[in-house]
Steps between C-alpha positions, in 0.01 A plus 500: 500500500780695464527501146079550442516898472509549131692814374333729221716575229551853491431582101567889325114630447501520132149738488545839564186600764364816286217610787698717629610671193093473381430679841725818445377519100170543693565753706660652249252520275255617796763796553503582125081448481439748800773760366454510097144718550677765718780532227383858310613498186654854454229752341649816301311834599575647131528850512187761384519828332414788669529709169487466156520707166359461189712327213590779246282328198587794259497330176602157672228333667589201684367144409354357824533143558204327764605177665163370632425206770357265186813478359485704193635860462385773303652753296407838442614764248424845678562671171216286314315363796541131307507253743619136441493229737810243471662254703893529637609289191316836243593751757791617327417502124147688572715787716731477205238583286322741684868687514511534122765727399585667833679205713549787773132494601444390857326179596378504848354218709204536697370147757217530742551426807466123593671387191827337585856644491608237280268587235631855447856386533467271191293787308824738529719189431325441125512891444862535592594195300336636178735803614223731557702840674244629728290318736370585802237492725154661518443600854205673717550780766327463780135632587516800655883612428600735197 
């Protein structure tokens, strides 16, 4: 009787047991589930202009440039009051145009309010790569200061 007990065989465990491994990705991704919505993503207060003056438009009235929420922007001469609404790809050829002879006239950009950063970004891209000199920006004081 002696010789009845039977030994296992003690064999290497050739599976690797992955529930533990599955039980941290869990908790894991719990952690990173209940965390993510409290994550702000950093807002920029832009700055507002107490005061503003009046463009000196003595013989060089600016050519305003709208960037609307539809997508499509709109150009106005200020000299002729001609408007012309183009896409980014026209943008610079109709300000071109609208120059004429004096390449020195000012192009400003005017966006409402809700239309995205982006969108006026790529507006002053197109003018300054068709070399346009002056661009800026057409801004509003605010109600109630002088």
């Amino acid at each position: 009787m002696k010789g009845e007990y039977r030994t296992r065989s003690r064999r290497s465990m050739s599976d690797i047991n992955v529930v533990p491994y599955i039980d941290v990705m869990l908790v894991l991704l719990i952690i990173f589930m209940v965390t993510a919505p409290m994550i702000t993503p950093s807002i920029i207060d832009l700055p507002s202009i107490s005061q503003t003056e009046a463009p000196n438009i003595a013989n060089n009235y600016p050519i305003e440039v709208s960037v609307r929420q539809v997508g499509l922007l709109q150009v106005k001469d200020l000299k002729t009051n001609s408007i012309a609404e183009v896409s980014l790809e026209n943008l610079a050829s109709t300000v071109i145009e609208f120059q004429g002879e004096n390449k020195k006239r000012p192009v400003v950009i005017s966006a409402e309010k809700k239309i995205e950063y982006q969108s006026v970004v790529d507006t002053m891209d197109a003018l300054q790569k068709a070399s346009i000199e002056k661009v800026g920006l057409l801004v509003q004081s605010e109600p109630g200061k002088k």
